[in-house]
N, C-alpha and C positions, 0 to 999 in steps of 0.2 A: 301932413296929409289930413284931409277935411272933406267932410261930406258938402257937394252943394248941393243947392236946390233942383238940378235940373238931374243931378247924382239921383238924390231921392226919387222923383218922379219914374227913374227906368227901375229901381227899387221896388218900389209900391207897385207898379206895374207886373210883375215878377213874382211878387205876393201871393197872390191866388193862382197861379201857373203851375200848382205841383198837380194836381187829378191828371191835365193836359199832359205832362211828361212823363207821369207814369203811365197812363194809359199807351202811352206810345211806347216807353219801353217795354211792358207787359207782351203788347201786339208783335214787338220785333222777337220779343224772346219767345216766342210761340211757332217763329220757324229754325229750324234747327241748322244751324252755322257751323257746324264742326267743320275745323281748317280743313278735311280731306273732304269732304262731303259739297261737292258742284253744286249739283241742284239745288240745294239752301243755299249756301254762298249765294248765288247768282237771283235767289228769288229774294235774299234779304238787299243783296247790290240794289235791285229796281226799288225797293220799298226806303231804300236812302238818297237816294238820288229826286225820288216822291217829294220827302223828305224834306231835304233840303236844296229846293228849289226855292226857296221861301227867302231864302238870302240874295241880296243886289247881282248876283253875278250864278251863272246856269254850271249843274255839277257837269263836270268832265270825264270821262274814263283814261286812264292812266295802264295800258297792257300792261302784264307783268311776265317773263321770262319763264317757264317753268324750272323747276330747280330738280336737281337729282336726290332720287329715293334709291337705297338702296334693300333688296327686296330678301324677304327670307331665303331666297334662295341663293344671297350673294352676289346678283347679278344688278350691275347700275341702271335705274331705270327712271321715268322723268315723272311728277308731279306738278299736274296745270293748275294754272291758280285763276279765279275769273278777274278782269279789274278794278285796281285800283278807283276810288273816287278822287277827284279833287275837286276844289272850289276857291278860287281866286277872285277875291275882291282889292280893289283899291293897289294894285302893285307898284302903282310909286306916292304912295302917302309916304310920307318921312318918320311914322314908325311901323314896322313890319314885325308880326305877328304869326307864329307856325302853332297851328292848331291839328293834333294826332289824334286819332284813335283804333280799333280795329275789331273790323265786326265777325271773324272767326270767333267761336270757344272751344272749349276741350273736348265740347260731348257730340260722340259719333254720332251718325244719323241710326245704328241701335239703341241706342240710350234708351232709359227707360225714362228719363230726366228729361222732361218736353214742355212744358207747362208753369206757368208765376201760379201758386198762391198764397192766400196769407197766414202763416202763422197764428196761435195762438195770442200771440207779444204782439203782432201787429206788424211784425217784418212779412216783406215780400218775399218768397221762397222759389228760385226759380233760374234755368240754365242760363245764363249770362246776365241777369237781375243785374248784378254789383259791376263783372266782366265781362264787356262793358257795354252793355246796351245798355243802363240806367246810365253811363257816361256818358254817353254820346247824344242821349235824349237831353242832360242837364249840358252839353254844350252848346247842343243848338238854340237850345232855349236861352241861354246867355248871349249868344250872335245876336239872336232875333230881337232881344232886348235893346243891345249895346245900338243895335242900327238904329235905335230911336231917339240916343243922345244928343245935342247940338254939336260936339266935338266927335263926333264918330270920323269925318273925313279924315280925319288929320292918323289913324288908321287902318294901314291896310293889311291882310291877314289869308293865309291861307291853310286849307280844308284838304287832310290826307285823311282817307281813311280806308284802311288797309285790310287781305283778306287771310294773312300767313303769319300773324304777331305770334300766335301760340306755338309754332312750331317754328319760330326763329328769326323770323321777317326776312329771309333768303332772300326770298323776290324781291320786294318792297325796301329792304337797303338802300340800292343805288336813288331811288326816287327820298326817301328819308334826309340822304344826306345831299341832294339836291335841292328838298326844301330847306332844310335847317341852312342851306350856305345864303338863303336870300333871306333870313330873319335875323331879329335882335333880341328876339324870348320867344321861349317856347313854350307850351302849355299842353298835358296831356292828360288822359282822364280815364286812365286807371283806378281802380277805388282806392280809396284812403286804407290804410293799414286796421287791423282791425279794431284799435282802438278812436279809433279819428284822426288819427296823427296823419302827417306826410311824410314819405319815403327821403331821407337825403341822400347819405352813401350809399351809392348800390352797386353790390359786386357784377363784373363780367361772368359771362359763359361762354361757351363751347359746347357741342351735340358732337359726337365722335361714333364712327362703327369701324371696326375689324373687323375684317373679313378674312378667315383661315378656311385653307382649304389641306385636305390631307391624300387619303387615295383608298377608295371602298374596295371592300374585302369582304368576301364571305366569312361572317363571324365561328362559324363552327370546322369544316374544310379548310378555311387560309385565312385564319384570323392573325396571322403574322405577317403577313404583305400586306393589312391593311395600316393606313395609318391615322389615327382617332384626332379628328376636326374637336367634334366636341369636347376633348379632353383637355386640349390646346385651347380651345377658347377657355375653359373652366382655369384653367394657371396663368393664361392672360389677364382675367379678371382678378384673380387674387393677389395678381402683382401690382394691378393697376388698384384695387383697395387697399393695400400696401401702402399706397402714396397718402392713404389720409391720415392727419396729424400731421408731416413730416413738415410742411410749411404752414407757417401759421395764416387761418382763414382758406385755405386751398381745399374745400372737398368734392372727391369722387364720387359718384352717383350709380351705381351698377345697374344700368334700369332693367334689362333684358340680355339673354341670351336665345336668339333662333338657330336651332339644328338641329340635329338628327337623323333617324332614319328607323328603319324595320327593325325588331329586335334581331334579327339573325344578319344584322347588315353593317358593318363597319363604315360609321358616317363621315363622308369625308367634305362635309360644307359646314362650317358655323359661324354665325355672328354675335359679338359684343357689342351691346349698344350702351352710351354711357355720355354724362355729362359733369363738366367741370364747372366750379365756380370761383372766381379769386378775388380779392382785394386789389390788386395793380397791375401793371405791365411786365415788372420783374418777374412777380407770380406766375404769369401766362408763359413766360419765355422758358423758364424753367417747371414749365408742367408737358411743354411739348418738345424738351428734350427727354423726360423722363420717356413720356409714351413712345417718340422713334426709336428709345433702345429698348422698351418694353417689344415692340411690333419688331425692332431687330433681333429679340435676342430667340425668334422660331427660325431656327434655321434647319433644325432634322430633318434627313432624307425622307422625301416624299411631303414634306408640310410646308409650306410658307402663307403667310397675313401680310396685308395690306392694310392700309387707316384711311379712311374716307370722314371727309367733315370738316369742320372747321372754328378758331373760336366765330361764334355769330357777332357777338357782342363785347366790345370793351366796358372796363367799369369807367364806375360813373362817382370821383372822389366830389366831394363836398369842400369845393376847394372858396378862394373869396369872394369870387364872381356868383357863385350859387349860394354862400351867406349873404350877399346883397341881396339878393333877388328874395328867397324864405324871410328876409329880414324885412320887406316891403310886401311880400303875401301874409305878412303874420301884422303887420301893422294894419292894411287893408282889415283882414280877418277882425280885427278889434274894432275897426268903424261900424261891425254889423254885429259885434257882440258875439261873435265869435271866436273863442282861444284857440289861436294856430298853432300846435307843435306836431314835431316833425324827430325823426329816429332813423336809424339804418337800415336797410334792407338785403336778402339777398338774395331777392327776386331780383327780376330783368324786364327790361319794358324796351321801349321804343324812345324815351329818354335817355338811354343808354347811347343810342345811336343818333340822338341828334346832339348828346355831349362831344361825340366822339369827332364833328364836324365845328363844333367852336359853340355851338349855341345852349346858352345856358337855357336854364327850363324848371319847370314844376311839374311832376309825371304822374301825381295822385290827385286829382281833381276832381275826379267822379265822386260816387257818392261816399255812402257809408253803408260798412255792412263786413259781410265775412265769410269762411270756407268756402271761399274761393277756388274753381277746381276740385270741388268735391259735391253731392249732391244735397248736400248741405247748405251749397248758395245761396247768400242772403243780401238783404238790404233793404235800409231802413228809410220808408216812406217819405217824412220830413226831410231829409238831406238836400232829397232833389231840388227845392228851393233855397237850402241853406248854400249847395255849393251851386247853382244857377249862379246866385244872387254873387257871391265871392266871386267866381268868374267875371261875371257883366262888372263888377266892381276893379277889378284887375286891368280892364282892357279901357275903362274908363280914365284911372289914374296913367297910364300909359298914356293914352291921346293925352292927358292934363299934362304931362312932365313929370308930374312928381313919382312915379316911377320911371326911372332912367333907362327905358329900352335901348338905346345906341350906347349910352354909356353902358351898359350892363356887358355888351357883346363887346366893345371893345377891351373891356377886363377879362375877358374870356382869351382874347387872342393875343394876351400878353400874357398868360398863363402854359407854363412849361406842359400841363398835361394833353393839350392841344395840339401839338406841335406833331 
């Protein structure tokens, strides 16, 4: 692999482009996105679609399904999502390119967390800074680059970006694994881990809730014909954290319990909310026999649980097909004087899901930076041209050959994890 001349040129171009995608990440992270929160969603949706307009081909909207919430009160109730974007250029060039990201984050539209600014260090401090609106600002600015190379036709490439990544990609699933079946790499732009590294093995999850219901009773008069929800969720849970250790890499997550009632009132609704994460598919099969006799084994008069949820996400092994591929992002990475390594994770992305449909991928591309998920939020200035420039260099070597997009994808679908 070798720089050429017409390489350097979208390069140098690229250069002086970091003020430009920060300031635009800055401006997206200034509306508040939290995956439940509509009215952001739908005002960040138009300001991406603004956006990236700028590319050979007009964004799309993509409905999404609404998915089921289940509610403090134990009753099933539905969560709308606004749509999906997409942006499809070039769909029969002969190499095809799936490009992710997703403009939800974590912070509610209470947050106190509203605003990028800078640090003393010179980092940007701010709610989706790193996750990932500073991704998605350094992918565009890599398309908008790559479209200027003489070999860009050769290809073609499509623009998901989703509004429900944080809370599982429910919705957005079926579209995920609809784009990953018409590409040959994937490419997504979650931030780098917090040392600079790239995520390789990343475990699966799962979001789970029990739902126990018992039967109220006045706690003082007929506090023995009641029978205690909340008591039953609380030995749910302790059975269900029971299960950590017991398989290695498997843990449970107790995030929540909703329930209650008056104190002179025998509660008879609770939920456990709770997330799994594992290393393989052995793991998963045997984490959801555990829970159906965990949820079987309330059987007392007057009490029974239900388990609502599901795993969302298979893992994501570091199998040879995705040492190809890190093994030609880290060579790229050296052409620009950049040291590429990469380590386990056991977060979850949207890489997960487009492993899970055959297409190998690269799921940390965004910038650089860290606390993530916390208001702590960072990310470090410089990146943005550092991973711009690696991006546009990636899509580059693909139209060149010398990364093997078709061969990459067909190592994938000879690969037993696929299957």
């Amino acid at each position: 692999m070798r720089l050429t001349n017409e390489d350097r040129v979208v390069l140098d171009g690229l250069a002086p482009d970091g003020p430009r995608m920060i300031e635009r990440a800055v401006a997206w992270c200034a509306v508040n996105s939290g995956s439940r929160h509509l009215d952001g969603l739908e005002r960040q949706r138009r300001l991406l679609v603004e956006a990236f307009s700028v590319l050979p081909a007009a964004p799309a909207e993509i409905p999404l399904a609404a998915s089921p919430e289940i509610g403090a009160d134990g009753k099933v109730g539905e969560q709308t999502h606004p749509p999906a974007i997409a942006v499809v250029v070039r769909p029969d060039a002969p190499v095809q390119v799936v490009l992710t990201g997703h403009y939800d984050t974590v912070y509610p539209e209470t947050s106190r967390f509203q605003t990028v600014t800078t640090r003393p260090d010179g980092a940007l401090h701010g709610p989706g800074i790193a996750d990932m609106k500073g991704g998605i600002s350094v992918m565009l600015a890599a398309l908008e680059a790559f479209e200027r190379h003489p070999d860009a036709a050769r290809v073609g490439y499509r623009v998901l970006l989703s509004p429900d990544e944080e809370i599982g990609s429910v919705a957005s699933a079926p579209v995920l694994a609809q784009f990953a079946a018409l590409g040959h790499v994937g490419l997504t732009y979650e931030p780098a881990l917090a040392d600079g590294s790239l995520a390789s093995a990343r475990k699966g999850s799962g979001n789970f809730h029990i739902v126990v219901h018992g039967r109220a009773a006045h706690a003082g008069r007929d506090f023995a014909a009641g029978r205690n929800a909340v008591m039953e969720a609380a030995r749910i849970a302790q059975a269900l954290d029971a299960l950590n250790g017991r398989r290695g890499g498997v843990t449970i997550n107790i995030a929540k319990i909703d329930g209650g009632s008056p104190l002179n009132m025998v509660p008879d609704v609770a939920i456990v909310r709770f997330n799994v994460r594992f290393p393989d598919g052995e793991d998963a099969v045997w984490f959801e026999a555990q829970v159906a006799a965990i949820v079987a084994s309330t059987r007392g008069e007057g009490l029974h649980a239900h388990l609502h949820g599901a795993i969302t996400r298979g893992a994501k092994p570091f199998n040879a097909a995705q040492q190809r591929l890190f093994g030609a992002v880290r060579e790229a990475g050296a052409l620009l004087g950049q040291d590429i390594a990469w380590k386990p994770s056991g977060g979850v992305c949207e890489g997960n899901n487009l492993f899970a449909s055959g297409l190998p991928n690269v799921d940390t591309l965004g910038v650089r930076g860290g606390d993530i998920h916390s208001e702590a939020e960072h990310a470090w200035p410089e990146s943005f041209v550092e991973r711009a420039q690696l991006s546009a260099l990636i899509l580059m070597k693909l139209a060149s050959g010398e990364i093997d997009g078709p061969g990459l994808r067909a190592a994938m679908t000879r690969l037993p994890e696929c299957h």
